[in-house]
N, C-alpha and C positions, 0 to 999 in steps of 0.2 A: 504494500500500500504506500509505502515510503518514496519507494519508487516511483511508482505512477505519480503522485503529488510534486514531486522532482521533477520526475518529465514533463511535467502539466507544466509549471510553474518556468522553463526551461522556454518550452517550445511558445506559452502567452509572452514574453519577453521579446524572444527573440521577432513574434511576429507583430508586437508594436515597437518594435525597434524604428523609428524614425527614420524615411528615405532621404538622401541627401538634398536638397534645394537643384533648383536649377544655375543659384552662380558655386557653390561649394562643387556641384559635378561637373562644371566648366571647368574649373579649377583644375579638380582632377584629373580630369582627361589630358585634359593641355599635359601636364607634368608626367602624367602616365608616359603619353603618345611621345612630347622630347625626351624621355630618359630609352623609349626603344629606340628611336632615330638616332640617337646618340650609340646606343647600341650596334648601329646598323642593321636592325629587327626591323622591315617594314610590316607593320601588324596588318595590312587588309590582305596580304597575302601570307602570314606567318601566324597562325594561331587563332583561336575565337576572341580571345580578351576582349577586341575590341566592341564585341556585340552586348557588351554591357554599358557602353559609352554611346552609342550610335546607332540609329536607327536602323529597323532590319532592312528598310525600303533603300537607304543609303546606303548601307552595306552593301544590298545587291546591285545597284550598282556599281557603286565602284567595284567588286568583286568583276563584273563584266569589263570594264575595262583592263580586265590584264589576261582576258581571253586572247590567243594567239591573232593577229589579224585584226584586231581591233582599231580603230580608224585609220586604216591605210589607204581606205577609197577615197576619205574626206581629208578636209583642212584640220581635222579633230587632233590638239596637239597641248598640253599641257607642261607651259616650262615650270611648275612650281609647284608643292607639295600642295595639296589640297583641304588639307586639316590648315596646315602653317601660310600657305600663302607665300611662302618662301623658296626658294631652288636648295639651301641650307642652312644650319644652325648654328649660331655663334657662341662661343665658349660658357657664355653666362647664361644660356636662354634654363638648358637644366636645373636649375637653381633659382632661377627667377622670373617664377609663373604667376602672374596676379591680374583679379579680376578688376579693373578700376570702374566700370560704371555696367549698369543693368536697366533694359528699358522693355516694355512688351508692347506687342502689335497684336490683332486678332489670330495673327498666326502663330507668332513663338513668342519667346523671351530670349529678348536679345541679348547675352553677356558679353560686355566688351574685355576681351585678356592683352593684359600685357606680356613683353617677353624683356629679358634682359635688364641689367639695374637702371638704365637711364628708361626703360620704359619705352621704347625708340619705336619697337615694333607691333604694331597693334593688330588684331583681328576681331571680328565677331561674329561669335558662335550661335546658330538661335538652337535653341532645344525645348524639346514639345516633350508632353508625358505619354507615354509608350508602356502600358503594362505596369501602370503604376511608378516608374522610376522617369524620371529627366533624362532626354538622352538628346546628344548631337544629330541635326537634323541636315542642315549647311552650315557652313563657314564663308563669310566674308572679309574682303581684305581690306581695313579702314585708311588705307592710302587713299589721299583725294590731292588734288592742287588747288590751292585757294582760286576760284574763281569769280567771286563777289566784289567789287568797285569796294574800298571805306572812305565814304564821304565824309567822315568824321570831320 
């Protein structure tokens, strides 16, 4: 009976354990995903992990794009990592993941991450709930060029 009130008592815990936010799983991931690219692990072709982070629909795709053949008829050609927005990692980005601002749209929530200690390099993640957990849905690259006149 000891037992059973143990496992009882185990398994109600474990299953109000609190799922992480949408900017604490931006977080995550970021730090997960540069510490395998650091690695030289690329996870959409190296393991599931990443199917805790990212949606299953974006998985499958990108999963299809490392089919043999895959856009060689078209202009389809990507110079840059698609989670990071980058071609590579710079020495500090491992070390220095933070989310500096979070906004939402009817569609996702959008977490803006940093990389690196000056913060230089910026993305944003939107993640929608997927089975109950926050997960990466796209990633955009917050590079813009000031295009607005200041009349100041």
């Amino acid at each position: 009976m000891k037992k059973i009130l143990f496992l009882l008592c185990i398994l109600s815990a474990a299953v109000s354990a609190k799922q992480p936010g949408p900017v604490d799983q931006a977080v995550a991931f970021n730090k997960w995903y540069v510490g395998q690219i650091a690695k030289d692990i690329y996870p959409i072709k190296d393991g599931r992990e990443i199917e805790k982070y990212v949606t299953a629909s974006t998985i499958k795709k990108l999963r299809h794009t490392q089919d043999p053949g895959y856009g060689e008829e078209s202009d389809l050609f990507y110079d840059a990592d698609l989670f990071l927005k980058a071609q590579d990692i710079r020495d500090d980005w491992p070390a220095n993941v933070t989310a500096i601002a979070v906004d939402t749209d009817p569609v996702c929530v959008n977490v803006y991450i940093a990389f690196g200690k000056k913060q230089d390099h910026i993305v944003i993640d939107c993640l929608v709930k997927e089975n109950g957990a926050w997960k990466v849905q796209s990633v955009t690259a917050a590079q813009y060029t000031r295009n607005v006149a200041d009349d100041r």
